[in-house]
N, CA, C and O atoms as a GROMACS GRO file, in nm:
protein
  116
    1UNK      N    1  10.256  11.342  11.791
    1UNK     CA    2  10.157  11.284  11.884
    1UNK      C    3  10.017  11.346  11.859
    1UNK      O    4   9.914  11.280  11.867
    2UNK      N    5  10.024  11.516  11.819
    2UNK     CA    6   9.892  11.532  11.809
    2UNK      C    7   9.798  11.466  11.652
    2UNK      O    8   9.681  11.484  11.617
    3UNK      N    9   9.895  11.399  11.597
    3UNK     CA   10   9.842  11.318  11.492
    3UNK      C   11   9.753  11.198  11.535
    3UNK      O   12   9.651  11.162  11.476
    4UNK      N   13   9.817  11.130  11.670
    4UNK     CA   14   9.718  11.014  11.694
    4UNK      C   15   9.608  11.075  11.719
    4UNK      O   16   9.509  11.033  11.658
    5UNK      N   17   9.590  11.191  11.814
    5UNK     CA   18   9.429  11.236  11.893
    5UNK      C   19   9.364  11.272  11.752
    5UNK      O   20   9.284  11.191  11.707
    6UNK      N   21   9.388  11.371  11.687
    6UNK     CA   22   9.338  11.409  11.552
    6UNK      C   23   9.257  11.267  11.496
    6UNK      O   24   9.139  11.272  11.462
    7UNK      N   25   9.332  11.148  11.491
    7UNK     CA   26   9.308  11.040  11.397
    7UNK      C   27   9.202  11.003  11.501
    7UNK      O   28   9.098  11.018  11.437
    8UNK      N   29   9.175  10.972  11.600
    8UNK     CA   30   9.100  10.930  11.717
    8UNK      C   31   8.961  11.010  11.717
    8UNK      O   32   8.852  10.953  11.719
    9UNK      N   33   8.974  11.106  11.715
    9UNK     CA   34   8.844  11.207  11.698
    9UNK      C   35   8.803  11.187  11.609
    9UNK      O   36   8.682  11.164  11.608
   10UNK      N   37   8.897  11.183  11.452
   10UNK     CA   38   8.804  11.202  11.334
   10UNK      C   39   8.726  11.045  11.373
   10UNK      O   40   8.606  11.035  11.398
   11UNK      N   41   8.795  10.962  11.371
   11UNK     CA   42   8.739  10.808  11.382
   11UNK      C   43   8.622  10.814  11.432
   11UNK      O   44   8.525  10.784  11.362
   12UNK      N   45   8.603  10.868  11.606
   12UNK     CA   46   8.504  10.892  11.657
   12UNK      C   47   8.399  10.971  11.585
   12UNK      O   48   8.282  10.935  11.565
   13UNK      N   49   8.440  11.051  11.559
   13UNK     CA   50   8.306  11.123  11.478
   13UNK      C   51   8.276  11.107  11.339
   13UNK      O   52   8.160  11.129  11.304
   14UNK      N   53   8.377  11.065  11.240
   14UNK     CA   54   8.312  11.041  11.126
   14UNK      C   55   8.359  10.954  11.112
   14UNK      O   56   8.384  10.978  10.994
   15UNK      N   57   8.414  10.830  11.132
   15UNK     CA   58   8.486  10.696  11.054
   15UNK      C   59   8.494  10.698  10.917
   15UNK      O   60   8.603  10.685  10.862
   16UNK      N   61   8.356  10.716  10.833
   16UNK     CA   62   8.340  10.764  10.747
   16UNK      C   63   8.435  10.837  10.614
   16UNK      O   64   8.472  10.806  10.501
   17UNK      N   65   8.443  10.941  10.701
   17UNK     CA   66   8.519  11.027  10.621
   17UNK      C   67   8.633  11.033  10.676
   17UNK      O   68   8.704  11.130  10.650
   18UNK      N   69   8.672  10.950  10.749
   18UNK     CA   70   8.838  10.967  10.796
   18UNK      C   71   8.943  10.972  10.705
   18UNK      O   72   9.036  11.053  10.704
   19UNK      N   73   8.913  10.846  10.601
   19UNK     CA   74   8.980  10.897  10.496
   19UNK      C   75   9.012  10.994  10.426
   19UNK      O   76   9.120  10.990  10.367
   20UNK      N   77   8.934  11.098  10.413
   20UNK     CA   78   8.888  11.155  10.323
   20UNK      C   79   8.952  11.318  10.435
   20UNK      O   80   9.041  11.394  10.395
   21UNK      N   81   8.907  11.328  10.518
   21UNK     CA   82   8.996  11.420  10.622
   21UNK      C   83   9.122  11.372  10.667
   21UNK      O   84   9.177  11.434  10.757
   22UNK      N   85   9.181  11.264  10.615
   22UNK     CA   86   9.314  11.214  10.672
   22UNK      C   87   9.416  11.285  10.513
   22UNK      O   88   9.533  11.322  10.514
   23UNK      N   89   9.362  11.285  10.447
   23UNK     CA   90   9.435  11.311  10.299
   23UNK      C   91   9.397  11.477  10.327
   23UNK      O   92   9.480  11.568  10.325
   24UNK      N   93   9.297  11.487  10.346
   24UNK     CA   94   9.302  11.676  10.339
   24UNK      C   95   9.444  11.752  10.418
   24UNK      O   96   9.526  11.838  10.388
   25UNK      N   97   9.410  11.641  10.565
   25UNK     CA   98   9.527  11.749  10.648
   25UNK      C   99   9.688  11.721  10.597
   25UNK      O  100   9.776  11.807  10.589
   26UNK      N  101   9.703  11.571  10.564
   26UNK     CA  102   9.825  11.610  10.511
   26UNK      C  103   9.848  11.701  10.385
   26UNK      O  104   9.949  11.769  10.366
   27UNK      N  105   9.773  11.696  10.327
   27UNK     CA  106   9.740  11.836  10.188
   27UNK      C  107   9.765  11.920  10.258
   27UNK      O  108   9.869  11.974  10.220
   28UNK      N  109   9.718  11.975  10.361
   28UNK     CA  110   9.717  12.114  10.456
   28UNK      C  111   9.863  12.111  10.491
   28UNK      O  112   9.944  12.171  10.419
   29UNK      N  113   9.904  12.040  10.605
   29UNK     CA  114  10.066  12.023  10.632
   29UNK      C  115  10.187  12.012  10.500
   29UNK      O  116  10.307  11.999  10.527
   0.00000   0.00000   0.00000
């Protein structure tokens, strides 16, 4: 679940780079 808020924030704040922070954290995990 804390995957949706994570995805929600980045959206909100960078849409942008969501991609781009969506591939990092699963790299991280």
């Amino acid at each position: 679940m804390v995957n949706i808020v994570l995805f929600m924030v980045y959206k909100l704040s960078f849409p942008n780079v969501l991609s781009d922070s969506f591939v990092e954290e699963k790299q991280m995990k």
